[in-house]
C-alpha positions in Angstrom: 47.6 135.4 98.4 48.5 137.6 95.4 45.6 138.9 93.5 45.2 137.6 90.1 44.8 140.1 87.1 43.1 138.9 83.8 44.4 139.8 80.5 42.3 142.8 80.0 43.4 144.3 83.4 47.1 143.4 82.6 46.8 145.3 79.3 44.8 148.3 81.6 48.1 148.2 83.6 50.6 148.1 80.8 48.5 151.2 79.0 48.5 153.4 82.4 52.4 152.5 83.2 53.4 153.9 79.0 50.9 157.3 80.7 52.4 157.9 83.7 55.6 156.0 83.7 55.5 155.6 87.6 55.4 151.5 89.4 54.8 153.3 92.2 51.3 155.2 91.5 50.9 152.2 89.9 51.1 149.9 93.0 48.6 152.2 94.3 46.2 152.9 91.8 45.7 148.7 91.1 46.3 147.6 94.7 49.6 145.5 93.8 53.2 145.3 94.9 55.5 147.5 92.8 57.7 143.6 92.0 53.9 142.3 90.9 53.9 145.2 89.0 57.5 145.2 87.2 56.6 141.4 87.1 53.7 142.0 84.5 55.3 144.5 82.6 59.0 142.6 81.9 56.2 139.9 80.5 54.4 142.0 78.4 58.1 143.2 77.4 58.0 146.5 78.5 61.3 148.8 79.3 61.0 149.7 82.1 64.4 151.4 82.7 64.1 155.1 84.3 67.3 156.7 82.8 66.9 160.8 82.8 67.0 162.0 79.1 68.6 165.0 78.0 66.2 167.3 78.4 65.1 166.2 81.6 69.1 166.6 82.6 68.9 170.1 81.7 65.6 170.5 83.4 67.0 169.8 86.8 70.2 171.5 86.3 68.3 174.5 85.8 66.3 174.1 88.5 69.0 173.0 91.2 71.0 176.0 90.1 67.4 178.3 91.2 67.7 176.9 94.4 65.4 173.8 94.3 66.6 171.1 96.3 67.2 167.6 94.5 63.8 166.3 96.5 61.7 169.0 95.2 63.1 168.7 91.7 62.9 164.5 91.5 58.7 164.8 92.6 58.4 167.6 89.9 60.2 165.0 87.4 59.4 162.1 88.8 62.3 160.6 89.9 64.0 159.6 92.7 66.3 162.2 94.2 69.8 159.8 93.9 68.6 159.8 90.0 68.7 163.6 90.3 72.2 163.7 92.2 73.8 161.6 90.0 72.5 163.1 86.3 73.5 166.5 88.3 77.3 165.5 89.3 77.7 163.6 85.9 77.0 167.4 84.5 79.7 168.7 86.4 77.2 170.5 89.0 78.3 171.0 92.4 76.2 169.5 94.8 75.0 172.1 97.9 75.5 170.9 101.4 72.0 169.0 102.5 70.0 171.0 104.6 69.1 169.4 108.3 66.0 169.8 109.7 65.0 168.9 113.0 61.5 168.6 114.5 60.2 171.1 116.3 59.1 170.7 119.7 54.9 170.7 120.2 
């Protein structure tokens, strides 16, 4: 059964999602499913939308061109790393062959 929040812990929720900006720390942090989650904050009418902003753009561009994979760059910026692709190839930027790593043997 889903775990009912009361008003005051819905607006605790709504005021740490504007901080952080993350439904996925969130899940964790209040113990709820990231849909519960998005659930409460499309009723409190919050935008939830996670579109890179200019700077942000620029940010990883730099970055990937230092040699920072798309991985490393999305957990510094806190996106996902298709996010990071895509803002990077909409800029024109050549994406680098993926790296393969394979477990090593104990």
């Amino acid at each position: 059964m889903a775990k009912q929040l009361r008003e005051g812990e819905i607006d605790a929720l709504v005021a740490r999602y504007r901080e952080i900006r993350s439904m996925r720390k969130l899940a964790t942090e209040f113990r709820l499913s990231r849909t519960t989650i998005a659930k409460h904050l499309a009723d409190r009418g919050v935008d939830t939308s996670r579109g890179m902003t200019s700077a942000d753009i620029a940010r990883a561009a730099d970055l990937y061109e230092g040699g920072l994979s798309s991985v490393s760059i999305g957990k510094r910026l806190g996106y996902d790393n298709k996010t990071i692709l895509s803002a990077l190839r909409a800029e024109g930027i050549t994406i680098r062959e993926a790296l393969v790593r394979y477990p090593t043997n104990p």
